[in-house]
C-alpha positions as CSV (number, residue, x, y, z in Angstrom):
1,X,0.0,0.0,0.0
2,X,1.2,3.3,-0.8
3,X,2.4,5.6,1.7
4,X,1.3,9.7,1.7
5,X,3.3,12.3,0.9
6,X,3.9,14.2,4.4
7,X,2.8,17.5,4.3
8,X,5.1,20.5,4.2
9,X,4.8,21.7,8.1
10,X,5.5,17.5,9.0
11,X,8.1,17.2,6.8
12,X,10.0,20.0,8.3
13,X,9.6,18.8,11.8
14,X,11.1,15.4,10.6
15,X,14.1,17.4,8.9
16,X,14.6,19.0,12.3
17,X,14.2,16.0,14.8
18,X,17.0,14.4,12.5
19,X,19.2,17.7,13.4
20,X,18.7,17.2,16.7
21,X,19.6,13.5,16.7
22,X,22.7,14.2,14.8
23,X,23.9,16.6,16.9
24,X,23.1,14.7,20.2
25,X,25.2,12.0,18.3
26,X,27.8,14.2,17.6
27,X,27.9,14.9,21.4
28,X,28.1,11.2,22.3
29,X,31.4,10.2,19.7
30,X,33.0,13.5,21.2
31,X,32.7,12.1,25.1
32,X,33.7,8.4,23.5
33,X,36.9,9.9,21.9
34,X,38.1,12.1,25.6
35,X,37.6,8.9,27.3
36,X,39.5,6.7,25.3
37,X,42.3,9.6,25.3
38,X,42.0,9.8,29.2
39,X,42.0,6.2,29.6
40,X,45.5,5.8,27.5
41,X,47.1,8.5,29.4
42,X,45.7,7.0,33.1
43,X,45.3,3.3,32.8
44,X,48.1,0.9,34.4
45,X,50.7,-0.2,30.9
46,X,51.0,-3.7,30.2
47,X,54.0,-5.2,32.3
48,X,56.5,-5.9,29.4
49,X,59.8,-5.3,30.7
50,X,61.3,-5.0,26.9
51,X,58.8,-1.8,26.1
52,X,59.9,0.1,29.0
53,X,62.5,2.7,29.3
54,X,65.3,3.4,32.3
55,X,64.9,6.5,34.2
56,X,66.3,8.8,31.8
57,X,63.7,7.5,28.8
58,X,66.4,7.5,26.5
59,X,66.8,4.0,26.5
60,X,64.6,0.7,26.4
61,X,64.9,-1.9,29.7
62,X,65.7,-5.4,28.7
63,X,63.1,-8.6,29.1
64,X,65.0,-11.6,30.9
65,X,64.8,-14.5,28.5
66,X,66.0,-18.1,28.4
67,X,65.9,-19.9,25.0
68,X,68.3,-21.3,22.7
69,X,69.8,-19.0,19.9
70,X,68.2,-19.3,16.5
71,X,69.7,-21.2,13.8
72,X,70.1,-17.8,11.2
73,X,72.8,-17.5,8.7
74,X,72.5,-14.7,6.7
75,X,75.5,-12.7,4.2
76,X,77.4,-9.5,4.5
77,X,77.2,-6.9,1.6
78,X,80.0,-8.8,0.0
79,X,78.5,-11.9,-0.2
80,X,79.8,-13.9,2.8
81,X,77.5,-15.9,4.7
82,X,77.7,-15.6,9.0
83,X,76.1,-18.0,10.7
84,X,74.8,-17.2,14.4
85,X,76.4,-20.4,15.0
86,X,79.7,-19.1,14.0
87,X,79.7,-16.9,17.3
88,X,79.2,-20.1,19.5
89,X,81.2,-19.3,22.8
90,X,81.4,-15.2,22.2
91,X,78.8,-13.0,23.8
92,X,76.7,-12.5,20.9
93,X,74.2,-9.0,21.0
94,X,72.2,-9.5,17.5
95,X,70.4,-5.7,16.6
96,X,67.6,-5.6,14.2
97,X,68.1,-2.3,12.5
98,X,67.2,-0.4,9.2
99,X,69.2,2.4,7.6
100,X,65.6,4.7,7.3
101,X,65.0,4.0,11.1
102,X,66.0,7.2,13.3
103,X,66.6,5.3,17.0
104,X,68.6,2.7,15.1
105,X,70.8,5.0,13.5
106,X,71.1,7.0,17.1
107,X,71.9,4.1,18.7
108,X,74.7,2.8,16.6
109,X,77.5,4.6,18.1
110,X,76.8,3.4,21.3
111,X,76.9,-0.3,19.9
112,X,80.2,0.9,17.9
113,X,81.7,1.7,20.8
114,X,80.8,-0.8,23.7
115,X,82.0,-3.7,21.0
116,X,85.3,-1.8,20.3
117,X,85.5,-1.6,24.4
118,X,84.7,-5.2,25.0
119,X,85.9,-7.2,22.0
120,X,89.1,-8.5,23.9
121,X,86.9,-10.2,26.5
122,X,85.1,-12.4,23.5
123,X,82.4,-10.1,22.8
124,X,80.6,-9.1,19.3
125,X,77.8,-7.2,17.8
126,X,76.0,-8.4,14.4
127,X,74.1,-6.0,12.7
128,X,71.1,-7.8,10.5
129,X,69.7,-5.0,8.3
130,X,66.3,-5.3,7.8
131,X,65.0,-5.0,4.1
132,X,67.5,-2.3,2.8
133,X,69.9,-3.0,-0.3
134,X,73.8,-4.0,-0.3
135,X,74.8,-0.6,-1.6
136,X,72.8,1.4,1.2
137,X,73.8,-0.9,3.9
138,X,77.5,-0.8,2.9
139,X,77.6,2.6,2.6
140,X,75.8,3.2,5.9
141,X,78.4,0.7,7.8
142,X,81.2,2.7,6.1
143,X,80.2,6.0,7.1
144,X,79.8,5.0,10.5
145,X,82.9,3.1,10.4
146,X,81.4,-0.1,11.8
147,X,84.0,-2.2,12.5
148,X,81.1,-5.5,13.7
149,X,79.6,-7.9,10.8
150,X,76.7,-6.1,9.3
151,X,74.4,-8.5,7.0
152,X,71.9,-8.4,5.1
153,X,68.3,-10.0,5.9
154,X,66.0,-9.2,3.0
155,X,63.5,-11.3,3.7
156,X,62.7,-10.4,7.2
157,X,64.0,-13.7,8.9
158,X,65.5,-12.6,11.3
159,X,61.8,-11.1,12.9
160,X,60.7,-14.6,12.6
161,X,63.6,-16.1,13.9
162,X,63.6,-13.4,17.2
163,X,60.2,-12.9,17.5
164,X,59.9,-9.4,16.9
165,X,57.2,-8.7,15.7
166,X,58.2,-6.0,13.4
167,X,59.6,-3.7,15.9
168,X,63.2,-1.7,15.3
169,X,65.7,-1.6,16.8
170,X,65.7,-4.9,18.4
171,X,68.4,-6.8,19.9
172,X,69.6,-9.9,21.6
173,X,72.0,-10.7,24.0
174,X,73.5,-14.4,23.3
175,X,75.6,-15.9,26.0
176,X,78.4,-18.3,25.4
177,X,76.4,-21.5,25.7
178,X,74.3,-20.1,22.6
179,X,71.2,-19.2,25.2
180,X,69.3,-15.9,24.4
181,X,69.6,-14.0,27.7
182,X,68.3,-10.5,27.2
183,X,65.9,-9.0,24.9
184,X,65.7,-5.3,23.8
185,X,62.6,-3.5,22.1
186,X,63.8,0.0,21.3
187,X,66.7,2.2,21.6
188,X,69.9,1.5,23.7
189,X,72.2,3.7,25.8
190,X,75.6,3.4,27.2
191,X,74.2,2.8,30.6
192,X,72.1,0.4,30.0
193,X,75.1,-2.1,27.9
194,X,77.0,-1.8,31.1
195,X,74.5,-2.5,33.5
196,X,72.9,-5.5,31.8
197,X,75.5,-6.9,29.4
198,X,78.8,-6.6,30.9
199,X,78.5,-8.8,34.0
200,X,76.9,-11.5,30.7
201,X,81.0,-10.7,29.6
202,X,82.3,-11.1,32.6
203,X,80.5,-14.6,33.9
C-alpha cells in the first residue's frame, strides 16, 4: 500500500528532529573519543619489561629471556655468509636495524663503541639489516665506520627467527652456551650495555 506524501509543516519537523539527533550524536562520539584519550594517558601499561624505558627514557629496559639462539645465517654486503652459530662461545648482542630508522641510527655509536671496548673479552655485535639493499647498507656501515659484521636479511628472517614482531631496533643478548639471555625493544644507551650486558661478559 502506498504511503502519503507528508505534508510540508510535518516534513520540516522530521528534517529537524534528524538535526537534533545528529547533533546529540555528535555529542556522544566526542565524550567516546576524551575517554578513550584519558584512559590511554591514566590506565596501568601492560607489564612488558622490553617496552619500558630506564629512568632517563632515553633507553629501552631489557626482558630476561632463556631460549636457545636461533639457527640464522645470513651474508654481508659482499656476499659472505655468517652463521649465528659461528659466534658459538662469544657474547653475541644481535640488533635488528634499518638504515631509514631514526633510533637505530642513534643508537649505533653506542653499539660501535661498547663492542670496540669489550671485543678483547670475546664479545661481538652483528648487525642484520632489515630490508634495505647492499649498496645502502655498505655505505651506511662505512660512514659510520662499523667495524662489527653487518648482514643483510631481505627477507625479514630474522623477525621470525627473534620474535619481533616488526619492531626496530631490536636486539639480543647471546651468551656463550648459545642461550638468548636479554631481549631489547627500542633504543639502547651506554648505561644500560654496562648495566645488563657486561656482568653477561664477565661470567
Amino acid at each position: 500500500m502506498a504511503q502519503r506524501r507528508n505534508p510540508a509543516g510535518k516534513l520540516a519537523a522530521v528534517k529537524s528532529s534528524r538535526r537534533n539527533n545528529s547533533f546529540a550524536l555528535a555529542v556522544i562520539g566526542a565524550g567516546i573519543v576524551l575517554l578513550g584519550i584519558a584512559a590511554i594517558f591514566l590506565l596501568p601499561r601492560p607489564n612488558n619489561a622490553a617496552l619500558t624505558q630506564d629512568e632517563s627514557g632515553k633507553s629501552a629496559v631489557p626482558a630476561a629471556v632463556s631460549y636457545p639462539a636461533p639457527d640464522l645465517a645470513l651474508k654481508d654486503p659482499d656476499g659472505t655468509q655468517h652463521a649465528i652459530a659461528d659466534y658459538r662461545g662469544k657474547v653475541l648482542l644481535v640488533n635488528l636495524w634499518a638504515t631509514w630508522c631514526p633510533p637505530c641510527k642513534a643508537e649505533m655509536p653506542t653499539l660501535k663503541s661498547f663492542y670496540e671496548k669489550h671485543v678483547d673479552q670475546g664479545f661481538i655485535v652483528v648487525a642484520l639489516d632489515q630490508g634495505d639493499g647492499a649498496d645502502d647498507v655498505k655505505a651506511f656501515a662505512t660512514s659510520y665506520e662499523l667495524s662489527f659484521p653487518v648482514l643483510l636479511d631481505p627477507n625479514f628472517e630474522a623477525e621470525t627467527a627473534f620474535r619481533t614482531m616488526g619492531y626496530l631496533p631490536s636486539s639480543y643478548v647471546i651468551d656463550r652456551d648459545g642461550t638468548v639471555r636479554l631481549a631489547w625493544t627500542g633504543a639502547i644507551t651506554a648505561n644500560m650495555l654496562e648495566k645488563y650486558v657486561t656482568p653477561i661478559i664477565t661470567e
